[in-house]
Each structure stands twice: as structure tokens, then as C-alpha cells.
C-alpha positions as a Markdown table, in Angstrom:
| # | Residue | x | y | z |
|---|---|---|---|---|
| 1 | Unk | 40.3 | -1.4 | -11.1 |
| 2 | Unk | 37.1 | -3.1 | -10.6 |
| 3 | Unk | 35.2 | -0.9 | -13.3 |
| 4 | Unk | 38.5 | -1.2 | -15.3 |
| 5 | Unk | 37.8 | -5.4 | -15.3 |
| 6 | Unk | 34.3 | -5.2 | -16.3 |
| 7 | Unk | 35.3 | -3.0 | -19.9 |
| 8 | Unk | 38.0 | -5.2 | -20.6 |
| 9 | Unk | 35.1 | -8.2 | -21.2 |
| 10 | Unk | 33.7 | -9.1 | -24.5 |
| 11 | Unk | 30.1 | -9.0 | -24.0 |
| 12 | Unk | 30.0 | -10.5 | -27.7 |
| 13 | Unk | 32.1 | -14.6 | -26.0 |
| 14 | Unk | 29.9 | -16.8 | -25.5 |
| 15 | Unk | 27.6 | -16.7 | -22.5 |
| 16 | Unk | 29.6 | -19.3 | -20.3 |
| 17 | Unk | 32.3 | -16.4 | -20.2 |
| 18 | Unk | 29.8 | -13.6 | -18.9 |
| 19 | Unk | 29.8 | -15.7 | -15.6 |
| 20 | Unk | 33.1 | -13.5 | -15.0 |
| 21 | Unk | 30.7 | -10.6 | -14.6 |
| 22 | Unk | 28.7 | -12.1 | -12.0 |
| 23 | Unk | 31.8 | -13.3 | -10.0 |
| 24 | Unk | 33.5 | -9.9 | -9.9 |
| 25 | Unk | 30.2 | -8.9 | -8.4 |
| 26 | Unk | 30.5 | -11.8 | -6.0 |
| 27 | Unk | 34.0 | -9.9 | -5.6 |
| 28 | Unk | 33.1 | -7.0 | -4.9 |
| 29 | Unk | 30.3 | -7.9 | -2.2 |
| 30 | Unk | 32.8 | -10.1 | -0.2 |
| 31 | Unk | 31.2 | -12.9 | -0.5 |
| 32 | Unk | 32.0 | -15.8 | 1.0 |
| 33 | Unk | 30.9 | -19.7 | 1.2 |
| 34 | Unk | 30.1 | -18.5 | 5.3 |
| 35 | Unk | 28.6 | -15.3 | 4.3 |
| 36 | Unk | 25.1 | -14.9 | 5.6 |
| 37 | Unk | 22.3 | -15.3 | 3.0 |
| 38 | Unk | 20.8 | -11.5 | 2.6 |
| 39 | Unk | 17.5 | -10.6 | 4.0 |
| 40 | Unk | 14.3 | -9.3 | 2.4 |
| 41 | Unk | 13.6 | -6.3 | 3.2 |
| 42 | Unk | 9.8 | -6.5 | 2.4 |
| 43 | Unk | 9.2 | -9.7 | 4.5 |
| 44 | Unk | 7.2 | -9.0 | 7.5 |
| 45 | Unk | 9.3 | -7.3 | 11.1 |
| 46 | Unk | 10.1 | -10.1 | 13.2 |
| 47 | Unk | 11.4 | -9.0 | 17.3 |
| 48 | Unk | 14.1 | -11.4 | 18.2 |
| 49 | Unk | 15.3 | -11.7 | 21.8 |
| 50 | Unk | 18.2 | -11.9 | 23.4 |
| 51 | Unk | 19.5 | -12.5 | 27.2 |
| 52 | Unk | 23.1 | -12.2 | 28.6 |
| 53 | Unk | 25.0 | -14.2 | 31.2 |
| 54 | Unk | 26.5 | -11.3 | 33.1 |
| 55 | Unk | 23.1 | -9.2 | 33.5 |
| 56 | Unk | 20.2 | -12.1 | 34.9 |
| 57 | Unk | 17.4 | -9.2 | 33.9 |
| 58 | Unk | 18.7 | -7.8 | 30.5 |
| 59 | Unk | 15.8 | -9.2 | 27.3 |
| 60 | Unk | 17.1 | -7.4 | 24.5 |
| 61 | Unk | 15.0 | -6.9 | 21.8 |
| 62 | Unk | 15.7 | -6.1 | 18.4 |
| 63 | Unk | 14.6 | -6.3 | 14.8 |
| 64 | Unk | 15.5 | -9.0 | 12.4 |
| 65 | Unk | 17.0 | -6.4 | 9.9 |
| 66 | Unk | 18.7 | -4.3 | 12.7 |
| 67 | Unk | 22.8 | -5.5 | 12.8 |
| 68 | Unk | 24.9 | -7.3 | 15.1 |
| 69 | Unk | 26.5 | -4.0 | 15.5 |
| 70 | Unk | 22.9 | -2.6 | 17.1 |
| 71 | Unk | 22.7 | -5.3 | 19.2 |
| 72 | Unk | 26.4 | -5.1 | 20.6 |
| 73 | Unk | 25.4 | -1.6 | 21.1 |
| 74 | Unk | 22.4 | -2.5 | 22.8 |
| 75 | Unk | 24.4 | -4.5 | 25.0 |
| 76 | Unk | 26.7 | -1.8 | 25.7 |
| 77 | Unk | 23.8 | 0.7 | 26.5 |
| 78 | Unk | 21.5 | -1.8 | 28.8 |
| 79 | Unk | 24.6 | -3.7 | 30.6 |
| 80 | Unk | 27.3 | -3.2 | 31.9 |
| 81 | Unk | 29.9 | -3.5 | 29.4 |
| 82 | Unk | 34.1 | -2.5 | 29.4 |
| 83 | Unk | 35.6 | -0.5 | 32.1 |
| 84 | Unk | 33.2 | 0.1 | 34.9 |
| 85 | Unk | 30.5 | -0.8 | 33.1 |
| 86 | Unk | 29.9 | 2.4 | 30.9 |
| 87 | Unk | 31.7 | 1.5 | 27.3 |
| 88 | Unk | 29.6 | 1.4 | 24.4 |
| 89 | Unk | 30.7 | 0.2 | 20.7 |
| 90 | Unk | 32.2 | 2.7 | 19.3 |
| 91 | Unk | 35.1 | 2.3 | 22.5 |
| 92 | Unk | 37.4 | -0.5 | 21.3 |
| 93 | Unk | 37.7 | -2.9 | 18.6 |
| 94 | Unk | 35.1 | -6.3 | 19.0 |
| 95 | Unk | 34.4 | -8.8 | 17.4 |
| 96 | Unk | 30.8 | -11.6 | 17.4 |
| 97 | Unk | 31.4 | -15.0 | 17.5 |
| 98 | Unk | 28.5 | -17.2 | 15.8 |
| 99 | Unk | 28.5 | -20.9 | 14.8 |
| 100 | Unk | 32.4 | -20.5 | 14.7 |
| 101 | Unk | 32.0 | -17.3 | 12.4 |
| 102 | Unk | 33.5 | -14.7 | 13.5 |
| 103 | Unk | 32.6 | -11.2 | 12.7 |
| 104 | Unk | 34.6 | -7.8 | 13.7 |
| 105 | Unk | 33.4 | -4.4 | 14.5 |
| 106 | Unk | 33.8 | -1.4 | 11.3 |
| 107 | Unk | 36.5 | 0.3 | 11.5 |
| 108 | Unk | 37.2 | 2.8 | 14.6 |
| 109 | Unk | 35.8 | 6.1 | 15.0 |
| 110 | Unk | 39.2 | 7.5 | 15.4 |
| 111 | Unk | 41.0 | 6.3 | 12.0 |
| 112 | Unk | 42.2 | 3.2 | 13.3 |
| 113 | Unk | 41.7 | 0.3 | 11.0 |
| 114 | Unk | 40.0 | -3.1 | 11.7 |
| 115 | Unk | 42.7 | -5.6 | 12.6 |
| 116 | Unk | 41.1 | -8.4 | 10.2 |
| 117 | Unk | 40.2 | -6.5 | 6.9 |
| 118 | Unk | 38.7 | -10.1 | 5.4 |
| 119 | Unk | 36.8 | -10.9 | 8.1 |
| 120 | Unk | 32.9 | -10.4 | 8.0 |
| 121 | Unk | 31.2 | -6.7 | 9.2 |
| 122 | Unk | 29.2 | -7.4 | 12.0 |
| 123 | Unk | 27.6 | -3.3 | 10.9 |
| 124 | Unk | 26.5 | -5.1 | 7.8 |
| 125 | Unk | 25.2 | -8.6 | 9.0 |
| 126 | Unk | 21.4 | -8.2 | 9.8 |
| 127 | Unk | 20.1 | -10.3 | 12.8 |
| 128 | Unk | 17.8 | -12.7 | 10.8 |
| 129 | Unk | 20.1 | -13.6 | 8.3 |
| 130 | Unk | 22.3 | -15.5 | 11.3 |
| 131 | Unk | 21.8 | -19.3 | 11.6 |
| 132 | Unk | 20.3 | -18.8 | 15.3 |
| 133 | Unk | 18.5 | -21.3 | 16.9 |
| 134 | Unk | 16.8 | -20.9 | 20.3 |
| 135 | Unk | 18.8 | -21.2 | 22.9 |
| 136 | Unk | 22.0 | -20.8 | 20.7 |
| 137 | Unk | 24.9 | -19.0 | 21.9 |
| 138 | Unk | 26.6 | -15.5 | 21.1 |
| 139 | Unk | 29.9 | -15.0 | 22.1 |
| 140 | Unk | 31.5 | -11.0 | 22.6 |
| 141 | Unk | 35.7 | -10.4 | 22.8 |
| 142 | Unk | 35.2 | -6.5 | 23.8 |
| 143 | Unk | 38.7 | -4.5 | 23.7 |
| 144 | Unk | 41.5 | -6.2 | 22.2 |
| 145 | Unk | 44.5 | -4.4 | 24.2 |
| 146 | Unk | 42.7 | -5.1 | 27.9 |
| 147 | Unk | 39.9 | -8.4 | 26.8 |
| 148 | Unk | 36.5 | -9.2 | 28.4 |
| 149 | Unk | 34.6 | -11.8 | 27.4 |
| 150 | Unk | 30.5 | -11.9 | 27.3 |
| 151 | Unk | 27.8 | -14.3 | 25.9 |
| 152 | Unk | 24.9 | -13.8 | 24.7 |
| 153 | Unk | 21.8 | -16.5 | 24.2 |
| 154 | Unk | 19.2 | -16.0 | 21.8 |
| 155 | Unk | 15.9 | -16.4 | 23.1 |
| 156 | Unk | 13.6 | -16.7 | 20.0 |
| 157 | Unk | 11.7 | -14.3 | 18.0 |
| 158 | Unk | 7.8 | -13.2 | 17.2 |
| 159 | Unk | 5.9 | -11.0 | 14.9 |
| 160 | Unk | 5.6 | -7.2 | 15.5 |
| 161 | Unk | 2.6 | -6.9 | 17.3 |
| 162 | Unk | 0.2 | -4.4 | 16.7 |
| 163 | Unk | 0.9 | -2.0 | 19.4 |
| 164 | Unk | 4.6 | -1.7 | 18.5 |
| 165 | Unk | 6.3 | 0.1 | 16.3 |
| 166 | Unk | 9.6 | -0.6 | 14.8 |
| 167 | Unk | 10.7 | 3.1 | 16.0 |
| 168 | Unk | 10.5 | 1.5 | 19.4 |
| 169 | Unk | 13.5 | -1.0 | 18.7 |
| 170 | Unk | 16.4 | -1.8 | 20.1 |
| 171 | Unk | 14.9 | -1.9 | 23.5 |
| 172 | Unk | 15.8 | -3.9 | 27.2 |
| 173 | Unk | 12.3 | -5.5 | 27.7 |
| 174 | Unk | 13.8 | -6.2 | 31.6 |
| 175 | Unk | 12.8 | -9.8 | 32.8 |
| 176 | Unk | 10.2 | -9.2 | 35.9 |
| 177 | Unk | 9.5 | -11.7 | 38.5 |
| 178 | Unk | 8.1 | -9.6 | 41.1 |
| 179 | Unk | 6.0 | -11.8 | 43.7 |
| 180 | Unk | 2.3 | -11.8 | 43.7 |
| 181 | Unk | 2.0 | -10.7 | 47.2 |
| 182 | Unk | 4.6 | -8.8 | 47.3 |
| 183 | Unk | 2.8 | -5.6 | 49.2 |
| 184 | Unk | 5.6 | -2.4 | 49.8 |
| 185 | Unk | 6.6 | -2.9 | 53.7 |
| 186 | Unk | 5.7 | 0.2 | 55.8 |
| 187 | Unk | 7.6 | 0.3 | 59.0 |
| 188 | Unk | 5.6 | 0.5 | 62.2 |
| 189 | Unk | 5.7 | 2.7 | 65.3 |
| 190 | Unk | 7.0 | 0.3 | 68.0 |
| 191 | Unk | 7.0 | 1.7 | 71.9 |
| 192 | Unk | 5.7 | 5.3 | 71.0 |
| 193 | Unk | 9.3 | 5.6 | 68.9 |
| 194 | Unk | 8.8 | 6.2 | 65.2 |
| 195 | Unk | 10.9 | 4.4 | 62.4 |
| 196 | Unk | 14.3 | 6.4 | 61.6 |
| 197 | Unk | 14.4 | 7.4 | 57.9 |
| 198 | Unk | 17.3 | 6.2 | 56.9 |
| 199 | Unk | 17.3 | 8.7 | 54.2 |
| 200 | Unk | 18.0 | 11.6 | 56.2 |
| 201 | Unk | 19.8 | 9.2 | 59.2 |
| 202 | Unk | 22.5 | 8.0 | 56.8 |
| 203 | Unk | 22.8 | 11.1 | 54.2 |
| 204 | Unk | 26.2 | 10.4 | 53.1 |
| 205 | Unk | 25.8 | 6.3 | 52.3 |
| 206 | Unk | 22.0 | 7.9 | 50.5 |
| 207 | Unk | 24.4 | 10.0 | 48.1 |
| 208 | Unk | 27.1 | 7.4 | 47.5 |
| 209 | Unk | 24.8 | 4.8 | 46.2 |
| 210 | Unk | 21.5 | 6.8 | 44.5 |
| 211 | Unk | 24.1 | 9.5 | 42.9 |
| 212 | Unk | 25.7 | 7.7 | 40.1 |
| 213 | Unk | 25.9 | 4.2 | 38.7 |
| 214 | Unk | 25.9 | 1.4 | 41.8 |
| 215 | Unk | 26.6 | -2.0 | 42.9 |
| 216 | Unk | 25.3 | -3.1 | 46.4 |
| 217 | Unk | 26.1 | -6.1 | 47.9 |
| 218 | Unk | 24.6 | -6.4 | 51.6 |
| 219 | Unk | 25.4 | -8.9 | 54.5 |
| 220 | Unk | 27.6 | -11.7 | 54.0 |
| 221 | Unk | 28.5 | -13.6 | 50.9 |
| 222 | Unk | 28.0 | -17.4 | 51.6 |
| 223 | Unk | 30.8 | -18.5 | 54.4 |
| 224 | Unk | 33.4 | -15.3 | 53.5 |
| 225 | Unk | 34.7 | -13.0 | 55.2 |
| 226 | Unk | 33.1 | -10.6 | 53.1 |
| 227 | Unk | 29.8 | -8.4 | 55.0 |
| 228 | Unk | 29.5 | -6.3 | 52.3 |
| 229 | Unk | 30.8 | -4.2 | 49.3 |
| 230 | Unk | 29.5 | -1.5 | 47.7 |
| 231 | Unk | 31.1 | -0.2 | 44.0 |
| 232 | Unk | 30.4 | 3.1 | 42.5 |
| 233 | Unk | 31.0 | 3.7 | 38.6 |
| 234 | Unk | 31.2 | 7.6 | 38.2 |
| 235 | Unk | 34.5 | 8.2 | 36.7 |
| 236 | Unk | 36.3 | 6.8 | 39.1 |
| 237 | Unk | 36.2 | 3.4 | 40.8 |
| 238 | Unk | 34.3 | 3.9 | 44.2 |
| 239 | Unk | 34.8 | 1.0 | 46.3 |
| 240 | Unk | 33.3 | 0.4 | 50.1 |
| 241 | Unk | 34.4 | -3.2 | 52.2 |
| 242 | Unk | 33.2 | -4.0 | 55.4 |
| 243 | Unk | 35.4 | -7.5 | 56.0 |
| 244 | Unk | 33.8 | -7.7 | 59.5 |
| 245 | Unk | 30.4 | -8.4 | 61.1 |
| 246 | Unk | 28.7 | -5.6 | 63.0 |
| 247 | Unk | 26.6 | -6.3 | 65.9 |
| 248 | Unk | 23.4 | -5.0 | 64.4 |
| 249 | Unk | 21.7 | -3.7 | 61.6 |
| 250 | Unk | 22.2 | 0.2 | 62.8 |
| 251 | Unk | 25.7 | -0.6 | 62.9 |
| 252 | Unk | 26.0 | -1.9 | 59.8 |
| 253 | Unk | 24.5 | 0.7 | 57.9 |
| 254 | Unk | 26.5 | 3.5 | 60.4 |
| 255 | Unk | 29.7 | 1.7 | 59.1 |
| 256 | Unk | 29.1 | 2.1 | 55.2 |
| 257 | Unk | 27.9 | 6.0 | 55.7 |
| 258 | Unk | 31.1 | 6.5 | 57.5 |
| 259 | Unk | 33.4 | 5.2 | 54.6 |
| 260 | Unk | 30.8 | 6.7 | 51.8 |
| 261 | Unk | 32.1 | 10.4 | 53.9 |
| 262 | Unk | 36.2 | 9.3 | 52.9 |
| 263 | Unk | 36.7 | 11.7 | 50.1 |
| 264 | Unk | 38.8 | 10.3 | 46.9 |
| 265 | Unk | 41.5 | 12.0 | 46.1 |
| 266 | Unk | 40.5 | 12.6 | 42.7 |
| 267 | Unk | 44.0 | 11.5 | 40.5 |
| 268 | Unk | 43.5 | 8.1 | 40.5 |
| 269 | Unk | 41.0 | 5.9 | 38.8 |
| 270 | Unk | 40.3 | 4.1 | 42.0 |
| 271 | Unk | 39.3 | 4.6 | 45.5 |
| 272 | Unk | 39.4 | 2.2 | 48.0 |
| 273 | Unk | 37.4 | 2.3 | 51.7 |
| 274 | Unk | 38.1 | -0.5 | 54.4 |
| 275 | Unk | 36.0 | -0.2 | 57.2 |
| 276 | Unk | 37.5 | -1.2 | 60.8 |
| 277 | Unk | 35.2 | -1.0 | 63.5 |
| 278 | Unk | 37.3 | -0.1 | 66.6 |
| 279 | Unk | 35.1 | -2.9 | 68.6 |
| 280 | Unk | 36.3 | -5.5 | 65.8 |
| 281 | Unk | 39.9 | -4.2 | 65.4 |
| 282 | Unk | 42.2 | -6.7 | 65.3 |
| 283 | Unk | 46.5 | -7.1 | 65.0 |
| 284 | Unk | 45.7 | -9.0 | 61.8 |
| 285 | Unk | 43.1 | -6.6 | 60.5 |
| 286 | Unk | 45.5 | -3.7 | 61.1 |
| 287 | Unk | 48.2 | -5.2 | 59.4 |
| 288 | Unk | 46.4 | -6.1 | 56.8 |
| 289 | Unk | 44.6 | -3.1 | 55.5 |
| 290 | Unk | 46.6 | -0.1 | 57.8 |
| 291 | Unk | 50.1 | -0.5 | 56.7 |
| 292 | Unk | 49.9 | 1.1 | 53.4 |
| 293 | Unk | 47.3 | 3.8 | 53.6 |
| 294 | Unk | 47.3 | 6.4 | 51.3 |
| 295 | Unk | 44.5 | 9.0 | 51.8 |
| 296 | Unk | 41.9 | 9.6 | 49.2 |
| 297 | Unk | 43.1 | 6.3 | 47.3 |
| 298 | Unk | 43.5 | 3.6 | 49.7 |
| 299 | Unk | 41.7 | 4.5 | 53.1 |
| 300 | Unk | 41.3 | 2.5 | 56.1 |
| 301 | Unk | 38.4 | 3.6 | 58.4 |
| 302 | Unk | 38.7 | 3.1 | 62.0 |
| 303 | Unk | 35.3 | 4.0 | 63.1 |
| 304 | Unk | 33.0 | 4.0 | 66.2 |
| 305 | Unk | 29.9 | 2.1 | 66.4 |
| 306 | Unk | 26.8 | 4.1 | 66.8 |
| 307 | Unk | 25.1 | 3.4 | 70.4 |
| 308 | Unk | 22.0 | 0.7 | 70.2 |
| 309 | Unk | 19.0 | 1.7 | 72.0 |
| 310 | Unk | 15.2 | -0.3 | 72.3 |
| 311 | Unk | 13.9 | 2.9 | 70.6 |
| 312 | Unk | 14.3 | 3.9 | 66.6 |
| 313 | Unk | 17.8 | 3.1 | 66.3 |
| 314 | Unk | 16.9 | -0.6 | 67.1 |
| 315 | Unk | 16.6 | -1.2 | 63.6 |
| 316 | Unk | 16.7 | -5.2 | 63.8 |
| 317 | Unk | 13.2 | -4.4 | 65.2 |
| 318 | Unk | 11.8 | -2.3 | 62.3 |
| 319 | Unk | 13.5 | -4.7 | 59.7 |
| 320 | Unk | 13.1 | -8.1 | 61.1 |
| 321 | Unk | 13.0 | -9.8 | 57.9 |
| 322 | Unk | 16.4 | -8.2 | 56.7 |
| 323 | Unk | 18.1 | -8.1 | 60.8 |
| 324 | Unk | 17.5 | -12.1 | 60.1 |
| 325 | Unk | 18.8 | -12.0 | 56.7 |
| 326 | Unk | 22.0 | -10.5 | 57.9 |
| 327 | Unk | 22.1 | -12.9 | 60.7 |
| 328 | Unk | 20.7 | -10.9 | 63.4 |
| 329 | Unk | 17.7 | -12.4 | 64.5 |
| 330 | Unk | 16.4 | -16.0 | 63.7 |
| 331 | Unk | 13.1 | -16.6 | 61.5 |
| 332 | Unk | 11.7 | -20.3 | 60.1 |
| 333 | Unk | 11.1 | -18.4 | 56.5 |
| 334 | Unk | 14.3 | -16.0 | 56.2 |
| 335 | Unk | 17.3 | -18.1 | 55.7 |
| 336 | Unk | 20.3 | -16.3 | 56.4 |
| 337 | Unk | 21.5 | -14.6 | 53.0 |
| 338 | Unk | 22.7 | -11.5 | 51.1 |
| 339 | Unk | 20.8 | -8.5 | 48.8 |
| 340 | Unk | 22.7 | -7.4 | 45.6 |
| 341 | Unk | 20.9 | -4.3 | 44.6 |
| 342 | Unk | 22.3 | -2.5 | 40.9 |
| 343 | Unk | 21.5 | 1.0 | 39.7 |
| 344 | Unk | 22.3 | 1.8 | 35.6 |
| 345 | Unk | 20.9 | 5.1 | 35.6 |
| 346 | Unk | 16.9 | 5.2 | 36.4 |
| 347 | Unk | 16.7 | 0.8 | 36.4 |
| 348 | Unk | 17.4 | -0.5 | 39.5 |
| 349 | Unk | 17.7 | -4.5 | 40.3 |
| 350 | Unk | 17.2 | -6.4 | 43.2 |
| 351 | Unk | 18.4 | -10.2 | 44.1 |
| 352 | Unk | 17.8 | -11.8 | 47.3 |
| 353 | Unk | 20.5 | -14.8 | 47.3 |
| 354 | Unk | 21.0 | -17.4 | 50.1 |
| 355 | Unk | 24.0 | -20.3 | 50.5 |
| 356 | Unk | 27.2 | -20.5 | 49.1 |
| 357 | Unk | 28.7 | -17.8 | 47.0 |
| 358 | Unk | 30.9 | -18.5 | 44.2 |
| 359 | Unk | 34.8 | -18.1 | 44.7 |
| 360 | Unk | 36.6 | -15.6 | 42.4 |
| 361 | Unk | 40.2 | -15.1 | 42.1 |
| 362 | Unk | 41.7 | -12.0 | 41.5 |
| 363 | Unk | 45.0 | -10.0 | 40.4 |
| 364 | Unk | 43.6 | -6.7 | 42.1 |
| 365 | Unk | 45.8 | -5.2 | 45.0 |
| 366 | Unk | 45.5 | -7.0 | 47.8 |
| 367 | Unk | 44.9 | -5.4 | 51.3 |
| 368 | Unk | 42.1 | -2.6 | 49.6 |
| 369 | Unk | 38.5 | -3.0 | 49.1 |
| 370 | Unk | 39.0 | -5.4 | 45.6 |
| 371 | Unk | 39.5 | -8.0 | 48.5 |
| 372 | Unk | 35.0 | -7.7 | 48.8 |
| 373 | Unk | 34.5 | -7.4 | 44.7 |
| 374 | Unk | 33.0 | -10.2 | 43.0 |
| 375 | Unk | 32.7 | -12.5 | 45.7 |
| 376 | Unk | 28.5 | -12.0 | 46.0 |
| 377 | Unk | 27.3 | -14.0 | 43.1 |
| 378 | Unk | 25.2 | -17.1 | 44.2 |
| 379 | Unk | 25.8 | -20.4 | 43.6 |
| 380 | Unk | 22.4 | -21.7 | 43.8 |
| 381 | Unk | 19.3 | -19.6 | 42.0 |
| 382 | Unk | 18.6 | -16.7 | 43.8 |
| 383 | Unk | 15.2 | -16.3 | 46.7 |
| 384 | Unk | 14.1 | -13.9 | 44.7 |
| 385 | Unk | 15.1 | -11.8 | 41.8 |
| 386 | Unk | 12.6 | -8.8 | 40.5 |
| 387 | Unk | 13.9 | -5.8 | 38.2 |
| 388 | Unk | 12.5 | -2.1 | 37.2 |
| 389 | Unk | 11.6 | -2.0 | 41.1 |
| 390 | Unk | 10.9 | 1.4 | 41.7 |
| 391 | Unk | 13.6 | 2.1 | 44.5 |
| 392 | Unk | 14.1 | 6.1 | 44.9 |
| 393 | Unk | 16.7 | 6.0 | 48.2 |
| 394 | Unk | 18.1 | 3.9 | 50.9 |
| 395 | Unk | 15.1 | 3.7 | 52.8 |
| 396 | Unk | 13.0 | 2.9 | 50.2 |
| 397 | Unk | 15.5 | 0.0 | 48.9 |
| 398 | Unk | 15.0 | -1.1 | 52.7 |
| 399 | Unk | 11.5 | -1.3 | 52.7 |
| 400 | Unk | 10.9 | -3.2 | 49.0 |
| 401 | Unk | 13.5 | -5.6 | 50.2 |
| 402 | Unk | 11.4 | -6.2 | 53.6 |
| 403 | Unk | 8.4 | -6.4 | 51.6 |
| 404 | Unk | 10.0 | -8.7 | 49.2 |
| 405 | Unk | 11.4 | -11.3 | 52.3 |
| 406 | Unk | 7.8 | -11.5 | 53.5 |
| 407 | Unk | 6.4 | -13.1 | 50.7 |
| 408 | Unk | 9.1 | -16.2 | 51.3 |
């Protein structure tokens, strides 16, 4: 039809009617008063920067002429994005707000058509042609039949340095704030008794969170009544809550490797662990989280606590920093707090938060493990916050974190 328009014109009117060339090929661009102004692709590679509210660490970097399409997919690769965390782009339909502009994803893999055929292509919209400003924000709606919500700041951008390369874009440069005297703690013989590994002491609770895509949450969240929940993403939902306090540290960690041993059932996309200490069992507790059990999909542990000796199980005395943490033992430096330690794949994330912990409502069954998820974020900055750490198991994880409470 288009080509059919363009014979029909008389290149012989005069030349105020030839402007009907140049709007059909306005037309046929899509062009648009809020239509970004095209890019050149000769001018010199710029990085631009972005950071997101729901992952503290993520810096994504990107090139001006890559899309908003690359850096939703970046998004989707370097945070956790969708159901559990492990959606990319090509999942559901999106769409990228920007100055009020709103731009969809193409159309879906699978033959379904874009619900908004005028609006703009965020897989044709290049980065620098967007009217960012530093500090400006992004705003993500990800699935349209089950909606999340995530915003995106841009942080600024710089030339393309000399040692990069624009092969080695999009990337998550992860935001690093490691302390300078941060030295990795080595526990110490105490009494002749050497330092359990907890590796090997606590195989099943080492499998469950280094085996798969985690989210640990140790120790109390602000004033809850919430010591600690652990969430696995690896097809299904994992999902371990401890909603009492244990007595100690070896305990503690005895509890959590006794509900990472539950198996799921494997038909559901969910699996929910309570653990109930038999020393902490209570009518209300039993009520609560015992009357509707249903193995392999909503479990209730009743569990024994492991006996505490002055030797190497005593490990309040290996990990003083952390036993006062958790509110074991009292030290002028260590407030009492919580660790919230994330593994995506090989990047694992550490963040040492004290105070009061923000309150989150839910719709999620109640009487299950969703009663611990989400309630660990800080209200305050975080103690300390590092990423990339190096953490290759449970007892490693327990040693950076008392290496990381000494420098306080």
C-alpha cells in the first residue's frame, strides 16, 4: 500500500507537494512528536550505568547504542527478576516507562502479539537517544497476567576506556565495598579442641544453600518473630523458617540442617519447612504450624537440639562476633543484627544489617514458612554490605562474615 502511495505522486507538482513523500516516510518509521531522536552510529562508544532498587549491588553497564530491550535483559540475567528470580525477557510481555513514555517489549517469542501495537519498541530505542539525566528513574511492569514492578536509576555514563572493548558489554560491574581491613577470620584451637567444619558437620544445610540459587537470612529480623529464613530457587520454591530462638549458635545451625534433610514432594511449586524445637514447643506454635501438615509440601519439624559442650561444638566460642550478632553473647562493637547472604549462580552477596526491619504484608498462606519471607530487609543502611565475596560453603560464608564483624 505504502509503495502503491508513493507511484500515485506526481513528481512533476510543485515542490510544496513532494513534502507528502517525506511524511509517508515519517509514516512508515512511526514516528512520533515523543519518538526518540536517532543516534549516530559513528559517534564515539559511550558506557552508561545503571543501578536497581531491588538488587543494592547490581551496576549495569551498557552501551549507548545497545536497546532498552538489552538492558531489560540485562536486568533479567544479573537480578532477580519474575518468578523466583530466574525470568529473562523473552518470558512475558513488559513494558519501560521513561519521562512518562512508555515503551513495550517486541512481540513474544511464541506468536503472541504486543498488546499496544502504537506504542514505541523498546528493541528499537537505543539507550542514548533517551532523555536520561543522572539520577533519573526507569520504571519496569514485568508480566502482565501476574505484575511486578522494578525501578531502575541511571547512574551516568563515560567514554570507552582503552582497556575495554565493546564485546565486553552488557555487563553487572557489582558495587564493592569490602572493608579495608577486612582480613578472612581463621578459627582458633581453643582448649586443645579444634574448630568443627561446618561443612562436613552440617552436610545437608551445605547442599541446600551452595546447590542452587539462595537467599539467606540469619538471626533475627529487627523485633520479629522471625530467626531466620532461608529460600531456594531451583524449580521449586524451597523455603526454611525458624520462628523461634535457639539457645546457641550450634543449635541454630543444627535446626536449619535438620529442615534442609525434609524432602519436597516434588508436585508442587512450593515447599515449606517450619522448624519446632521440642525445647521451644509451644500450644500456640503447634497450632499454628501442626494442624495442617502435608508432607513434602507443608512440613513442620519437631526436632531435638544438639547437646552443647565447652569443646568444638561450642560454637559461640569460635564465632564470637556472629554468637553476639545473633544475640548470644554481648560485645561494645557488634550490635545485635542479622546476615542476608544471596547466591545467583557463581556471585554471592553479603549484608550485615542491624535495627529495625521493615514490615511486609503478605497474601501467602499463612501458618507455612512465607510467614519468615521478606521480613529481613533493613530499615536503616546496612553495617556493612560487600559483593563478589568469594564464599565457596557454609563454613566459609561463616568465617568472611566473622572477618567482616571485626573490622566494625
Amino acid at each position: 500500500k505504502y509503495l502503491k502511495q508513493i507511484k500515485s505522486i506526481d513528481m512533476s507538482q510543485p515542490k510544496e507537494n513532494n513534502n507528502n513523500i517525506r511524511s509517508l516516510d515519517d509514516a512508515a518509521e512511526g514516528s512520533s512528536s515523543k519518538r526518540p531522536k536517532k543516534s549516530d552510529d559513528r559517534t564515539p562508544a559511550v558506557v552508561m550505568t545503571f543501578s536497581a532498587a531491588h538488587d543494592r549491588f547490581a551496576r549495569l553497564q551498557l552501551l549507548g547504542s545497545h536497546t532498552l530491550y538489552h538492558l531489560v535483559s540485562a536486568l533479567c540475567k544479573y537480578t532477580p527478576v519474575g518468578y523466583e528470580g530466574s525470568e529473562t525477557a523473552n518470558d512475558h510481555l513488559w513494558y519501560v516507562t521513561v519521562d512518562d513514555t512508555k515503551y513495550e517489549s517486541s512481540d513474544h517469542p511464541h506468536g503472541i502479539v504486543t498488546f499496544d501495537q502504537e506504542a514505541l519498541r523498546a528493541n528499537q530505542t537505543r539507550l542514548d537517544s533517551l532523555p536520561l539525566y543522572e539520577g533519573c528513574k526507569l520504571h519496569l511492569t514485568y508480566d502482565m497476567g501476574t505484575t511486578s514492578f522494578y525501578t531502575i536509576s541511571y547512574m551516568g555514563q563515560r567514554p570507552l576506556t582503552s582497556e575495554e572493548n565493546c564485546g565486553m558489554f552488557p555487563r553487572n560491574k557489582v558495587s564493592n565495598a569490602m572493608p579495608p581491613t577486612y582480613v578472612r577470620y581463621v578459627p582458633p584451637t581453643l582448649n586443645g579442641n579444634e574448630p568443627l567444619n561446618l561443612d562436613t558437620t552440617f552436610p545437608d544445610l551445605q547442599r541446600y544453600i551452595f546447590n542452587g540459587n539462595t537467599t539467606v537470612n540469619l538471626f533475627q529480623a529487627g523485633k520479629k518473630k522471625n530467626y531466620g529464613f532461608i529460600q531456594k530457587d531451583s524449580g521449586v520454591l524451597g523455603m526454611l523458617y525458624l520462628p523461634v530462638k535457639a539457645d546457641d549458635l550450634a543449635n541454630y545451625i543444627n535446626y536449619f540442617n535438620d529442615g534442609a534433610r525434609v524432602p519436597a514432594a516434588g508436585m508442587y511449586g512450593w515447599h515449606s519447612v517450619v522448624m519446632l524445637p521440642r525445647s521451644k514447643l509451644t500450644n500456640a506454635l503447634e497450632k499454628k504450624y501442626c494442624a495442617d501438615v502435608e508432607p513434602g509440601f507443608c512440613d513442620a519439624l519437631i526436632g531435638a537440639d544438639m547437646f552443647r559442650t565447652v569443646g568444638s561444638n561450642d560454637l559461640n566460642a569460635y564465632f564470637p562476633k556472629i554468637a553476639a550478632l545473633a544475640g548470644y553473647r554481648r560485645d561494645s562493637r557488634v550490635p545485635k543484627g542479622w546476615v542476608t547472604f544471596t547466591k545467583r549462580g557463581n556471585t554471592c552477596n553479603l549484608v550485615i544489617c542491624s535495627g529495625d526491619s521493615v514490615n511486609h504484608k503478605s497474601n501467602a498462606p499463612k501458618g507455612t514458612a512465607y510467614d519468615g519471607m521478606d521480613q529481613h530487609k533493613p530499615v536503616e543502611e546496612p553495617l556493612i554490605q560487600v559483593s563478589g565475596v568469594n564464599v565457596g560453603g557454609l563454613n566459609d560464608l561463616f568465617c568472611v562474615v566473622e572477618g567482616l564483624l571485626m573490622t566494625l
